[in-house]
N, C-alpha and C positions, 0 to 999 in steps of 0.2 A: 377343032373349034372350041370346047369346052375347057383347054387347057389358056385358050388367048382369054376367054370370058373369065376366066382365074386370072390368067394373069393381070387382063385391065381394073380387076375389082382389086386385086393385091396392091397395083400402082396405086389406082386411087385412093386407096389407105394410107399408103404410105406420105402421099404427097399431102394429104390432110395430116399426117405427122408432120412432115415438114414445115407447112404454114405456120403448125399452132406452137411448133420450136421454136420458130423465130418472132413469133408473135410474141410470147412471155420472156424470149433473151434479154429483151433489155430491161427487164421489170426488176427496178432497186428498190421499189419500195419509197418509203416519205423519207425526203433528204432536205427538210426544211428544217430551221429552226429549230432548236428542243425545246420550244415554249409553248401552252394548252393553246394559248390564244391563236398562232397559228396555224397547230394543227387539226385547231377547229375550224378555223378557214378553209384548210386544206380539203376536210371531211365533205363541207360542203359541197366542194368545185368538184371531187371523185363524185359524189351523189347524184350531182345534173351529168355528170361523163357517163357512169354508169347506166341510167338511165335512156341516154342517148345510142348510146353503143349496144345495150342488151333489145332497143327498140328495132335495131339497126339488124341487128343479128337474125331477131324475130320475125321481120319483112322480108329478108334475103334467104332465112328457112324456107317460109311458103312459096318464095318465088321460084326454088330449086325444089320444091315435092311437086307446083304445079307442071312445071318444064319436064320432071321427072315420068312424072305421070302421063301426059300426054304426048312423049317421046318413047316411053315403055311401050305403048298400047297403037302407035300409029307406024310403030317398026316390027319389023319380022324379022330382022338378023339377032342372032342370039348374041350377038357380041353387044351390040348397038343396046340391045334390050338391055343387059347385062351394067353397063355405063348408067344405064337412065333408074336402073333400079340403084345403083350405089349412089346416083344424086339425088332420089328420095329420101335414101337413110340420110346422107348425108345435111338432108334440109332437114330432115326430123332432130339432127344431133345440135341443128344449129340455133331451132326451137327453142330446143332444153338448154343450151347454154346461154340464151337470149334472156331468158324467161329467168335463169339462174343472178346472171347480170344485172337483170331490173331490178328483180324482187331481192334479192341475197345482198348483193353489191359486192365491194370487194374485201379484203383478206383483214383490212384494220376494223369494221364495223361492228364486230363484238364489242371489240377492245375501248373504242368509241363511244358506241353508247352506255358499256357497262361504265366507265369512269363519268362520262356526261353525263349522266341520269347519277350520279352519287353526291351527297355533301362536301365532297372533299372543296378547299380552297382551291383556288387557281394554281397559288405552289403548290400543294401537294397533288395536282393533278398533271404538270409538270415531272414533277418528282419522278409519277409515277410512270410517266411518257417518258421519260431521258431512259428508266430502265428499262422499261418496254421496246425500245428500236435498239439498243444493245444487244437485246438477246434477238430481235426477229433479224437485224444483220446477220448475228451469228451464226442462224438458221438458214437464212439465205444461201450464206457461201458454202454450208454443206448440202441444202438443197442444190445447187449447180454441180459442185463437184460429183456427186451422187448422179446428174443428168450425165457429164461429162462422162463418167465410165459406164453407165448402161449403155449409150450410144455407141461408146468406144468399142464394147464388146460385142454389140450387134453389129457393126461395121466389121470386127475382125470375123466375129461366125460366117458373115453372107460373103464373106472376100476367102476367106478359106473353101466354104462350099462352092463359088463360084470357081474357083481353082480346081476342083473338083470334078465339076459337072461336063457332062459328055454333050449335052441339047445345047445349041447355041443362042436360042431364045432366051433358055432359065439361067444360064449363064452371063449371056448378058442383062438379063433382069436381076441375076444376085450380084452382079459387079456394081450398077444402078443404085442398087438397096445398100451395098457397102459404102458409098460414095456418098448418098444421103445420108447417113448417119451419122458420119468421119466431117460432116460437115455442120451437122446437128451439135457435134460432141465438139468441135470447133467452135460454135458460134456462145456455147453456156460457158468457154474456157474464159472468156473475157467480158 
């Protein structure tokens, strides 16, 4: 029994791995114009999304520690229990990244305010934006390629261990874990 309670808490890690994969796959970043004026617009429209989204995250936290909670504590299987305490952390993680979303926002907002709070002119705030999405592209695609072989490597490790394995459970739960990741490492390829 304590080995299935593993393994359902391992699942459900994993498969919040895989959401939050494909959740940031398609994240390019700002592909607007390289001019201040519309990536001042842009700033704005991310700030009411952000907003929206990290509110969104925050409500669906509490609503997975209440369910957690009183799913923990009205069940007596250890497995069952086991599920309802990984969707308390899980509401707790959803919390903190809600809360991260609202208040933080997203990945241009240094960049942002540090140039929109400066003297500089429109064009040299441009200027300074045309070289700023040069180099965070550039980061970008080593940030993926970087996703693509961590994935790729944890897909090959849990496919060779699964090869391995004499349990037919762990084995097919490391076949599972190979097959999510080979698809993780698949979806940052493009």
């Amino acid at each position: 029994m304590k080995m299935l309670v593993a393994i359902a808490i391992f699942m459900s890690a994993q498969l919040i791995n895989v959401a939050t994969a494909f959740a940031y796959s398609g994240e390019t970043g700002y592909l607007g114009p390289v001019d201040w004026d519309s990536f001042h617009g842009y700033m704005q429209k991310r700030k009411h999304e952000d907003h929206v989204l990290g509110t969104s995250y925050m409500i669906s936290g509490v609503v997975a520690i209440a369910g957690g909670v009183i799913g923990y504590y009205s069940s007596s299987d250890p497995l069952s229990r086991g599920v309802y305490a990984v969707a308390q952390s899980v509401g707790v993680a959803a919390i903190g990244y809600g809360a991260n979303v609202y208040w933080i926002g997203n990945e241009y907002n240094s960049f942002y305010h540090a140039i929109e709070g400066s003297t500089l002119t429109r064009a040299q705030k441009s200027e300074v934006l045309t070289r700023f999405l040069v180099r965070d592209r550039e980061y970008r695609k080593k940030a993926n390629w970087i996703q693509v072989a961590t994935h790729s490597l944890v897909a090959a490790v849990n496919f060779y261990s699964a090869t391995r394995e004499e349990d037919r459970t762990v084995r097919n739960l490391l076949y599972f874990l190979a097959g999510t990741n080979a698809a993780i490492a698949f979806s940052y390829a493009f």
